[in-house]
C-alpha positions as CSV (number, residue, x, y, z in Angstrom):
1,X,89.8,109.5,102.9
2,X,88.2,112.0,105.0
3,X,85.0,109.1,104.9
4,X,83.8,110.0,109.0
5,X,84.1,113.8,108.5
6,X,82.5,113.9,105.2
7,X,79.5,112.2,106.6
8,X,79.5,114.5,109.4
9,X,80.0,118.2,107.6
10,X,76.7,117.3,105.1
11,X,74.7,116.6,108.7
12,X,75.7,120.0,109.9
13,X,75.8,121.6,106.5
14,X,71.5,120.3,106.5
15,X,71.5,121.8,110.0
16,X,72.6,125.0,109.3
17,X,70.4,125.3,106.3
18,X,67.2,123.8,108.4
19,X,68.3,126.5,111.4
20,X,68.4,129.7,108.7
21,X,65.5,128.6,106.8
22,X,63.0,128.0,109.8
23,X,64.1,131.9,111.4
24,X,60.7,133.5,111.7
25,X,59.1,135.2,109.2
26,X,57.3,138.6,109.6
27,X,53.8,138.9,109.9
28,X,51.8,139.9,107.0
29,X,49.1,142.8,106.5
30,X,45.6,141.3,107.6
31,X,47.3,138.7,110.0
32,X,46.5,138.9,114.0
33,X,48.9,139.3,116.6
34,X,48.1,137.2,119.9
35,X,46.3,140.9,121.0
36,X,43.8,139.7,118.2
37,X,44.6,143.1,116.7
38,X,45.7,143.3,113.1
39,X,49.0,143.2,112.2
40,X,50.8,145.5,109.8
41,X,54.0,146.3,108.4
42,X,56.3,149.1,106.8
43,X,57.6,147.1,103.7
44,X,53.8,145.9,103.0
45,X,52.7,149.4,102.8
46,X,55.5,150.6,100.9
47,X,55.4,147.8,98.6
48,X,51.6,148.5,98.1
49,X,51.4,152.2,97.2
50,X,53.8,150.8,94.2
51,X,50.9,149.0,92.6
52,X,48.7,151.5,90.5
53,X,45.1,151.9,91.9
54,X,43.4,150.8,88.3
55,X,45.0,147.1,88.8
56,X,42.9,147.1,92.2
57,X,45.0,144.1,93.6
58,X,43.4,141.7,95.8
59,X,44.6,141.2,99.4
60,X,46.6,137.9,97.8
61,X,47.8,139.7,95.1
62,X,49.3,141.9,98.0
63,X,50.7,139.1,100.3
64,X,52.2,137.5,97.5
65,X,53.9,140.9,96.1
66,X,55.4,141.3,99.9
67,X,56.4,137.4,100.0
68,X,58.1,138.5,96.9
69,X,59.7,141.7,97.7
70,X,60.7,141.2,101.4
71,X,64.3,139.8,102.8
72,X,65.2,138.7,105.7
73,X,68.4,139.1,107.5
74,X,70.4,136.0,108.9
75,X,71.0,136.4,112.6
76,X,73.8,134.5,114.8
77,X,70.4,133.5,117.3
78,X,69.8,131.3,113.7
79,X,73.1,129.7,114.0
80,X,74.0,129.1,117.2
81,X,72.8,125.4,117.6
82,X,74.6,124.7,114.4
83,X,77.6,126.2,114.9
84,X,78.2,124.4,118.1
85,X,77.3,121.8,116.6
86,X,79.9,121.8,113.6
87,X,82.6,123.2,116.7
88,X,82.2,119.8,118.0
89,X,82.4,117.8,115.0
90,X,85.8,119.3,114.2
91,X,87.2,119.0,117.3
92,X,86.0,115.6,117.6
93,X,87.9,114.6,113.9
94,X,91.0,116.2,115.8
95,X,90.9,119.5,114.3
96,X,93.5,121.7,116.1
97,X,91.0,124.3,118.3
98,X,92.2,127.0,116.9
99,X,91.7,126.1,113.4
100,X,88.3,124.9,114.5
101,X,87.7,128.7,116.2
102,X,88.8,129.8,112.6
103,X,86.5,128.0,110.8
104,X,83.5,128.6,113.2
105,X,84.4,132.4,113.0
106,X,84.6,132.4,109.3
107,X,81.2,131.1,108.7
108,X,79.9,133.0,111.6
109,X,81.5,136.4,109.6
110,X,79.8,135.1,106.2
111,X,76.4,134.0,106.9
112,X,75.3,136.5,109.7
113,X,73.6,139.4,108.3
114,X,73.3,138.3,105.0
115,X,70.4,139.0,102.9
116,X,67.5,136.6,101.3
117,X,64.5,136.6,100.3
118,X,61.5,134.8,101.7
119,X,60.9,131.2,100.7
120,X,64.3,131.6,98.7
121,X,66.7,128.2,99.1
122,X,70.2,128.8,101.6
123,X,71.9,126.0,100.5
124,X,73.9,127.9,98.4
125,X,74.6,130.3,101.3
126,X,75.7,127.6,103.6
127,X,77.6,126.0,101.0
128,X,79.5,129.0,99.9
129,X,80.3,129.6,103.6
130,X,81.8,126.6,104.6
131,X,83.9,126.1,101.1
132,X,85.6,129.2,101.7
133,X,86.3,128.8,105.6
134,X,88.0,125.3,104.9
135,X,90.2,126.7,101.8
136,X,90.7,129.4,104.0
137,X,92.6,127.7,106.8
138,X,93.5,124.8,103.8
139,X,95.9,127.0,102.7
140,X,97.1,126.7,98.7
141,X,99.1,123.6,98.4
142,X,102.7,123.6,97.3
143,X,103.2,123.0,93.6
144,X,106.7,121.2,93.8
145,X,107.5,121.1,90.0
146,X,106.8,124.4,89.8
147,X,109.1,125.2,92.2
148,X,111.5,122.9,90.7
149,X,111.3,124.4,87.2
150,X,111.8,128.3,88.6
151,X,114.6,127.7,90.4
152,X,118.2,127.2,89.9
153,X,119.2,123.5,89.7
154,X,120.1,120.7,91.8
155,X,117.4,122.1,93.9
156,X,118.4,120.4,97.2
157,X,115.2,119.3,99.2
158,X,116.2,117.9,103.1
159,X,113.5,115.8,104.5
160,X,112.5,115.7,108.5
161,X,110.4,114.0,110.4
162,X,110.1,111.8,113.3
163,X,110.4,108.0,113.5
164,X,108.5,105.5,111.9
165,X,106.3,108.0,110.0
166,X,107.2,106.8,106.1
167,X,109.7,109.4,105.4
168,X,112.4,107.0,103.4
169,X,109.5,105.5,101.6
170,X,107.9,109.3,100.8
171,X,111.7,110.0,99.4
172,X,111.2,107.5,97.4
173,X,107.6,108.2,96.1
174,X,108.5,111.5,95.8
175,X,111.8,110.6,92.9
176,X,109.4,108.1,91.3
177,X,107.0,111.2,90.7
178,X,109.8,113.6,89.9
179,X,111.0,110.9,87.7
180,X,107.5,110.8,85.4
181,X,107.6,114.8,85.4
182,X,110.5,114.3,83.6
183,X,113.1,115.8,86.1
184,X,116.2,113.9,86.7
185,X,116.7,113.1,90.4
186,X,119.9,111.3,92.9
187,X,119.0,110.2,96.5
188,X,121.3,110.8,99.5
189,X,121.1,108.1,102.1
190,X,122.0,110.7,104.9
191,X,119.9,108.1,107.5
192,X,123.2,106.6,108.7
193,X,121.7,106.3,112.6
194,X,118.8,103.5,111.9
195,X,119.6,100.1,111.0
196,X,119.1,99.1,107.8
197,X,117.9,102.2,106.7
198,X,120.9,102.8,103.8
199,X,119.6,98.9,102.6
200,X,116.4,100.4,102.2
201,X,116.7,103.4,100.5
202,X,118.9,101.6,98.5
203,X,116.5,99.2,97.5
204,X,113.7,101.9,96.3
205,X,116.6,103.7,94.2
206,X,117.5,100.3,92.5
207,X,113.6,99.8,92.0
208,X,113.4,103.1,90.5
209,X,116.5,103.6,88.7
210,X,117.6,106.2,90.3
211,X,121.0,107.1,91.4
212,X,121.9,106.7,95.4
213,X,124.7,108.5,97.1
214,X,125.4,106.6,100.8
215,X,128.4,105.7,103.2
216,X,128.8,102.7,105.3
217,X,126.1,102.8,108.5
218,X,127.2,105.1,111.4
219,X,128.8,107.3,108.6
220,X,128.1,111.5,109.3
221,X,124.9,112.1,107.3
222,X,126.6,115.7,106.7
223,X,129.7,113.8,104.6
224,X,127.3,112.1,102.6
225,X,124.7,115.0,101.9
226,X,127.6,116.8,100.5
227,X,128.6,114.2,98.3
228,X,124.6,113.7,96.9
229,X,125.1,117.8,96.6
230,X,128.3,117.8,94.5
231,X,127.6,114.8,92.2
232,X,123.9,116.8,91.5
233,X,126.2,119.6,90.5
234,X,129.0,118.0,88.3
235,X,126.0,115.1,86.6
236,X,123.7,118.5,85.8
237,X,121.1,116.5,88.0
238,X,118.1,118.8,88.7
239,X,116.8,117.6,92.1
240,X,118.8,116.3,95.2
241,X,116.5,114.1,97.8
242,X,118.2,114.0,101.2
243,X,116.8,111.2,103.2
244,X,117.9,111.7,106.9
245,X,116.8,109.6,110.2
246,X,113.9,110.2,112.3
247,X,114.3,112.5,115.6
248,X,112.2,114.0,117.8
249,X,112.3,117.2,118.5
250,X,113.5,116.8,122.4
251,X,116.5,114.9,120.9
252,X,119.2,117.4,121.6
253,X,122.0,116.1,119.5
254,X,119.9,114.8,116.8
255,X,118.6,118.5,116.4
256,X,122.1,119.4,117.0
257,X,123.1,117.1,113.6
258,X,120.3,118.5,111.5
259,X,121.3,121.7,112.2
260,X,125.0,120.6,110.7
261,X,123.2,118.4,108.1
262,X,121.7,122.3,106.7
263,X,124.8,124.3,107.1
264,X,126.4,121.8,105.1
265,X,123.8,120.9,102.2
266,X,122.3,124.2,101.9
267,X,119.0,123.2,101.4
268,X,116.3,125.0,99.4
269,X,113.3,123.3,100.9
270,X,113.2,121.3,103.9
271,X,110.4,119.2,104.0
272,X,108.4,117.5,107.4
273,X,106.8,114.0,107.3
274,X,104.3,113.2,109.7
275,X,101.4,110.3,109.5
276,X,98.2,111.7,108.9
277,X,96.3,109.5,111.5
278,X,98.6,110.7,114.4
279,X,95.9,113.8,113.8
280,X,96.5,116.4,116.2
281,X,100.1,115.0,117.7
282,X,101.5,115.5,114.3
283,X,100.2,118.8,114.5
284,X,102.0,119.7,117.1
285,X,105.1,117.9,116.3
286,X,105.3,120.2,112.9
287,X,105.2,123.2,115.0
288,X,107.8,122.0,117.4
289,X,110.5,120.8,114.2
290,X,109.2,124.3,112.7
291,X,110.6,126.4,115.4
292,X,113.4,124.6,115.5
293,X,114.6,123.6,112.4
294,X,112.4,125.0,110.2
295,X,110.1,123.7,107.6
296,X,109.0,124.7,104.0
297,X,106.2,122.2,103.8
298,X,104.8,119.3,104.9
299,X,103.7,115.6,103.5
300,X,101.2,113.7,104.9
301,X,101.6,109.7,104.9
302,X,99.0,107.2,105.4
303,X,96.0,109.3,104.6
304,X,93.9,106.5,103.0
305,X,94.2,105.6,106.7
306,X,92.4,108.6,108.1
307,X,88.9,109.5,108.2
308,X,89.2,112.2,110.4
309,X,91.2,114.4,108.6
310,X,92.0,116.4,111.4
311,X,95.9,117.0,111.0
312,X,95.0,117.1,106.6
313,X,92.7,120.4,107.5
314,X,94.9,122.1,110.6
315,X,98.8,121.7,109.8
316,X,98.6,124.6,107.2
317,X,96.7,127.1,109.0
318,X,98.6,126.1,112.3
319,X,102.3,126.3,111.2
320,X,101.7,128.6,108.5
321,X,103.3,126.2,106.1
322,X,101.7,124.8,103.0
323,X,101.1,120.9,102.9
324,X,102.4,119.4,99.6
325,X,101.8,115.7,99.2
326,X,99.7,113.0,101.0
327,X,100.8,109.8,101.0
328,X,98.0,107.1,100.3
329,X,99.4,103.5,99.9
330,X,102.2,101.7,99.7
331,X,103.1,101.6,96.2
332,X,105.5,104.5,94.6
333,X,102.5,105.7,92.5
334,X,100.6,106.4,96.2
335,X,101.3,110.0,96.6
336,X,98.7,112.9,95.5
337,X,99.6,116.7,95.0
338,X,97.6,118.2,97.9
339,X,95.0,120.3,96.5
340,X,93.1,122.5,98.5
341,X,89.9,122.2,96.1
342,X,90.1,118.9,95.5
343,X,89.9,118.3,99.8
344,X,87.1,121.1,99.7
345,X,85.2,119.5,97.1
346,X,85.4,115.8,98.6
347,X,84.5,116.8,102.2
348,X,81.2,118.9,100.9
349,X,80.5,116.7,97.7
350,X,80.0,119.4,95.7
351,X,82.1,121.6,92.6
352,X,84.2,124.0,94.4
């Protein structure tokens, strides 16, 4: 995951360091402009009248003492090579532009006018400043069983999404892990539209052992949502999952249905599904089913897939919504947490 871009960042990340760490460094006392005259400078004079006359300090003593004392400030004349550089590395791993202007700003902010001393390494500088622009526009994750466990129970949980993206299969990743946290969990098969949609959800819950609500195909998704809802209630099960069938968000009377599909359930979270390879299209697609239908977070299939990692690093920051799971094969064990650090960490290769 994130293979291409990984690769990428640590050529720009060398850049940047290379571009701050070759600035030009001020003359010293006793060098020669291109007048032939000698060159002197404030600091050096300052820095000499510290040094008590009985140590009588050589000129190298001297050089070395200003080497020592004197700091240079990072300008964004260093950086500007760099930073086009990284602008068209994001946008080429199908970051959205303006999470790419937000991370190009952000470093921008931290590294221009900072401080350092002569001869002293930046990588730690450069470092510091890209970790916190990505978890900046990274966002902080969703912790779902932490939701789970503060809130009144069943907590009801719609899933969206467009077509063909994984969403019944992430339904059903998404009990198995609920299921090993120790939550108790009943599916609704509210995709009545596609066919053989109920036989497949069906055959995850009979895989999984958990309890499946459904209604004969063409049945209305709102009917059987309701019934998932009330049998959560009167079996004290603590989490509803609400499978429903892919639409986009031109579809009219699809929207129309989800719309009646939430009045209906009631749902605390509604979550969009989108495959992480469709990169900046599902990017746009969450902000579309966002203003429409609303979203509380998002999950990510087929990101084992993508080694870009553009729609992984921009949905956040450009719905404003946290991203909870990716998915990352097919198996029901195939779906991470989404940790902010973690993604940090694996992109720069470094502790965050």
């Amino acid at each position: 995951m994130f293979g291409g871009l990984k690769e990428r960042l640590k050529a720009v990340r060398n850049r940047l360091e290379s571009s701050i760490q070759g600035a030009e460094v001020p003359a010293v006392p006793g060098s020669t402009g291109s007048s032939g005259n000698p060159v002197t400078s404030p600091a050096a004079e300052t820095t000499v009248k510290k040094i008590p006359a009985a140590s009588s300090p050589t000129f190298v003593d001297k050089v070395k003492i200003l080497i020592r004392d004197r700091e240079l400030i990072v300008s964004e004349k260093d950086l500007l090579d760099a930073l086009s550089e990284l602008e068209l590395i994001l946008l080429e791993s199908d970051v959205a532009l303006p999470v790419t202007d937000a991370i190009i700003s952000h470093v921008r902010d931290v590294l221009v006018g900072k401080h350092r001393k002569i001869g002293e390494s930046v990588n730690g500088l450069v470092e510091d400043a890209l970790k916190s622009a990505l978890l900046d526009v990274l966002g902080t994750g969703f912790d779902l069983t932490a939701y789970i466990r503060t809130h009144p129970h069943p907590v009801r949980i719609l899933f969206t999404g467009v077509n063909g993206t994984g969403k019944t299969t992430t339904v059903a990743k998404i009990g198995a892990y609920l299921k090993k946290q120790g939550f108790t969990v009943v599916i609704g098969a509210g995709d009545t539209f596609r066919a053989g949609a109920i036989e497949q959800i069906d055959v995850h819950a009979q895989r999984l052992g958990i309890k499946i609500i459904q209604h004969q195909a063409g049945a209305d998704p709102s009917a059987v949502l309701f019934d998932t809802v009330q049998y959560a209630i009167s079996h004290k099960i603590d989490v509803v999952l609400a499978d429903t069938a892919g639409r986009f968000h031109t579809k009219t009377n699809l929207m129309s249905q989800l719309d009646k599909i939430k009045r209906v359930m009631k749902p605390d979270l509604v979550i969009y599904v989108d495959e992480a390879i469709a990169g900046n299209d599902a990017v746009i697609r969450a902000a579309e089913f966002e203003k429409t239908v609303g979203a509380d977070a998002v999950v990510l299939t087929k990101a084992d897939m993508d080694s870009r990692g553009g729609a992984a690093i921009s949905i956040a920051h450009t719905i404003g919504k946290p991203l909870m799971f990716l998915g990352v094969g097919q198996g029901y064990d195939d779906i991470i947490p989404f940790s902010p650090k973690d993604v940090v960490e694996e992109l720069l290769g470094s502790d965050v």
